[in-house]
C-alpha positions as CSV (number, residue, x, y, z in Angstrom):
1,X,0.0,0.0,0.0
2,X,2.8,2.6,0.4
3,X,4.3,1.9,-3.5
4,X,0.8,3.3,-4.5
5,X,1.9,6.5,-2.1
6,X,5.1,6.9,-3.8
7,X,4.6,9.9,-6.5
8,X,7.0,8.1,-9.3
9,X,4.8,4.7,-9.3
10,X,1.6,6.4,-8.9
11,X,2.5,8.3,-12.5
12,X,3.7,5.2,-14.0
13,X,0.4,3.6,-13.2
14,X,-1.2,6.7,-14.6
15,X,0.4,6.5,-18.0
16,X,0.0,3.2,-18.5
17,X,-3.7,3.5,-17.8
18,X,-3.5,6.3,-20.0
19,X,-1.8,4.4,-22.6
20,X,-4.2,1.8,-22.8
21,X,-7.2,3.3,-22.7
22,X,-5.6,5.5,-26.0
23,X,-5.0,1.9,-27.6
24,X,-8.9,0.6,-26.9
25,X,-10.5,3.7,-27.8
26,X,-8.4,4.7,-31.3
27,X,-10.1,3.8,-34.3
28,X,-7.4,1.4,-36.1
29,X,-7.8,-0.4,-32.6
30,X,-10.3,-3.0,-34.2
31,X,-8.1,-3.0,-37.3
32,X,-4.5,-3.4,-35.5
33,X,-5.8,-6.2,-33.4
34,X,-7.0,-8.3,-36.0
35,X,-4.9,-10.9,-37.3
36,X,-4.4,-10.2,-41.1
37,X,-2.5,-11.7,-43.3
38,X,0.4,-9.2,-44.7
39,X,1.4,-11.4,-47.0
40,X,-1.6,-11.5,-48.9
41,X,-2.3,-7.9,-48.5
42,X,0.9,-7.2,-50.4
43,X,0.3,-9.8,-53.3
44,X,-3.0,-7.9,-53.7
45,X,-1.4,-4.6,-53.7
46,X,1.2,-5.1,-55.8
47,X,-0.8,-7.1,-58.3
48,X,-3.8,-4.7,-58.8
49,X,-4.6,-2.9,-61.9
50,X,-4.8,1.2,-61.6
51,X,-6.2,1.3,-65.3
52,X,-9.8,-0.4,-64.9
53,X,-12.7,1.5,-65.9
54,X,-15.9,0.6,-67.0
55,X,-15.8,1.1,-71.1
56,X,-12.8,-1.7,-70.7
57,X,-15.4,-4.1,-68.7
58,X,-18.3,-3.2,-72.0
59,X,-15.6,-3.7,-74.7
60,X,-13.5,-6.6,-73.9
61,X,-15.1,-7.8,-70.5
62,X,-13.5,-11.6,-70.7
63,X,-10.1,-10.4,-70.3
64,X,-11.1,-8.2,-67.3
65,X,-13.1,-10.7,-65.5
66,X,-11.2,-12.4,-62.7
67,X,-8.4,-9.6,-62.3
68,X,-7.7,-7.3,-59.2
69,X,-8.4,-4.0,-59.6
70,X,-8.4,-0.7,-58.0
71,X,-9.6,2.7,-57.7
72,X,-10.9,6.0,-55.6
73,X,-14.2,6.6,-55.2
74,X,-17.5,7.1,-53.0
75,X,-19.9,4.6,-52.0
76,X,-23.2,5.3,-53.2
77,X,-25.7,6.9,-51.3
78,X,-28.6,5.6,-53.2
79,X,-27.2,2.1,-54.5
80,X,-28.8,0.2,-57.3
81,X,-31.3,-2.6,-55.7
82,X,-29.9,-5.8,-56.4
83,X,-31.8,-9.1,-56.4
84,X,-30.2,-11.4,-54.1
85,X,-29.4,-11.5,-50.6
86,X,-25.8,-10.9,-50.6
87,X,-24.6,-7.9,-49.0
88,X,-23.0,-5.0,-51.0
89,X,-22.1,-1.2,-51.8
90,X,-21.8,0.6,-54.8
91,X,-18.6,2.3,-55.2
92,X,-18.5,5.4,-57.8
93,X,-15.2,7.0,-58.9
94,X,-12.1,7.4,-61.1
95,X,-8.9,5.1,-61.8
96,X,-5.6,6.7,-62.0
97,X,-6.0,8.2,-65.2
98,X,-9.4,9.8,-64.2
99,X,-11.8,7.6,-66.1
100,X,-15.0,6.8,-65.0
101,X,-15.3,3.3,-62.7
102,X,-19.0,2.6,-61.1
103,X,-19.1,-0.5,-59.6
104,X,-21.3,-3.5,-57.7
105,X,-19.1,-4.6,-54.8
106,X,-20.0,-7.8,-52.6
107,X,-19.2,-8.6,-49.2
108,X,-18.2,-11.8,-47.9
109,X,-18.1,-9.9,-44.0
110,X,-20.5,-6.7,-42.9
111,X,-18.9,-3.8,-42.9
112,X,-18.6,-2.2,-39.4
113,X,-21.0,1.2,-39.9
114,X,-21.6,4.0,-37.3
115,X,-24.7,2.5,-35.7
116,X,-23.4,2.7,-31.9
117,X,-21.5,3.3,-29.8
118,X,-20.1,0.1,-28.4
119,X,-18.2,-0.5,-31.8
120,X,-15.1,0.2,-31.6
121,X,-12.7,0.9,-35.1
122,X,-12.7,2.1,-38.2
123,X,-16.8,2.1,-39.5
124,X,-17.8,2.6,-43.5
125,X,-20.7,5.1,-44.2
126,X,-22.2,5.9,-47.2
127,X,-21.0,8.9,-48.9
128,X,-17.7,8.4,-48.0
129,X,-14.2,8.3,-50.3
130,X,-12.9,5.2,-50.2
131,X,-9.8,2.9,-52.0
132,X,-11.4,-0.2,-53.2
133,X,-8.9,-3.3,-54.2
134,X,-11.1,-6.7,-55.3
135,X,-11.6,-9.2,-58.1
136,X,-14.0,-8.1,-61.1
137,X,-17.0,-10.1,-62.3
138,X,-19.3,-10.7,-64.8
139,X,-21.6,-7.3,-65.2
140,X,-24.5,-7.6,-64.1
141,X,-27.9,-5.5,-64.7
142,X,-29.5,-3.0,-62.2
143,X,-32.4,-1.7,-61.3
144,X,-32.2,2.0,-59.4
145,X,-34.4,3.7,-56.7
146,X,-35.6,5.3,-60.2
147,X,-36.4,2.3,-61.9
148,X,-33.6,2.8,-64.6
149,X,-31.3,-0.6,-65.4
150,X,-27.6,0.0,-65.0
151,X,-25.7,-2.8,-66.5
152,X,-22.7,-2.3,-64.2
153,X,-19.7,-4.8,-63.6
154,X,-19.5,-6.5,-59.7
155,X,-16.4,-6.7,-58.3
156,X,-15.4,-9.6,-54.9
157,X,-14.4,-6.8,-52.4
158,X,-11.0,-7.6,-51.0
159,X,-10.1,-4.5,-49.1
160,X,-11.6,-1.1,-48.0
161,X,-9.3,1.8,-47.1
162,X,-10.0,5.6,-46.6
163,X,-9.1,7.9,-49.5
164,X,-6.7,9.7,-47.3
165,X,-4.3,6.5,-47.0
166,X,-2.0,6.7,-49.9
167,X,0.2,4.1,-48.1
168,X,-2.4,1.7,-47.4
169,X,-1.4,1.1,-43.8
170,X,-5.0,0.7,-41.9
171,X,-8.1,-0.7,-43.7
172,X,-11.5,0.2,-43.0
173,X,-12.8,-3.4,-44.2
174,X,-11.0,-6.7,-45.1
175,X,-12.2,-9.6,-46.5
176,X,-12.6,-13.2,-44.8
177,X,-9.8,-14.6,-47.2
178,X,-7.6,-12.3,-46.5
179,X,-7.4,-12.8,-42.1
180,X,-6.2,-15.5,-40.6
């Protein structure tokens, strides 16, 4: 009991209790905790195409289909409706060379949104820029809030980052294959 009197361990305790409550309550906390795999983050990154954009998909769409892409852009605020039961956003933007890229993506894990407070992390919203990395699919045809079809290629989602990380160092969303 007179340690805890001491001055110098009561501001060690201090600091560490500082310290740990600055780990639990950042928002990569969720992120950094979770086992990843690096490895196949990298292969990802360094395999992805910056040049994809939709005309590509309409005019020679076999030779995009099953390739990992990239680009910047915002998730939809008023997606397309989609007919099956598999979860999804609809991410609109621009590849490197600023041509157009409007995309299905799926899901294989919810994304973690800004629905409470006892989540903890980084959350997707709609509206907001995002770095999308994933494998394209067939396109598929769409039906708006509008009723107007969009004939739009899908994409497998493999990894979620804000539009602010250049360096791809903390992901908002990850995909199941890619976590151990």
């Amino acid at each position: 009991m007179h340690a805890l009197r001491h001055p110098e361990v009561r501001r060690l305790i201090l600091a560490a209790a500082s310290w740990a409550m600055l780990l639990a309550f950042s928002p990569g906390a969720a992120a950094q905790t979770e086992r990843l795999d690096t490895h196949e983050i990298q292969r990802v990154l360094d395999r992805a195409d910056y040049t994809f954009y939709n005309k590509l998909m309409y005019t020679s769409g076999q030779e995009w289909i099953g390739k990992t892409v990239t680009f910047r852009g915002t998730i939809a605020v008023r997606p397309v409706i989609i007919p099956d039961k598999r979860d999804y956003i609809q991410v609109s933007g621009q590849n490197s060379n600023n041509d157009p890229v409007n995309i299905v993506g799926y899901l294989d894990t919810p994304l973690r949104s800004e629905s409470g407070y006892e989540q903890r992390g980084p959350t997707v919203s709609r509206g907001q820029n995002v770095i999308v990395f994933g494998i394209l699919g067939k396109p598929r045809d769409f039906v708006d809030e509008s009723g107007y079809v969009r004939f739009l290629p899908t994409m497998d989602l493999l990894m979620i980052y804000t539009a602010e990380d250049r360096d791809y160092r903390m992901p908002l969303w990850v995909s199941r294959s890619l976590r151990r």
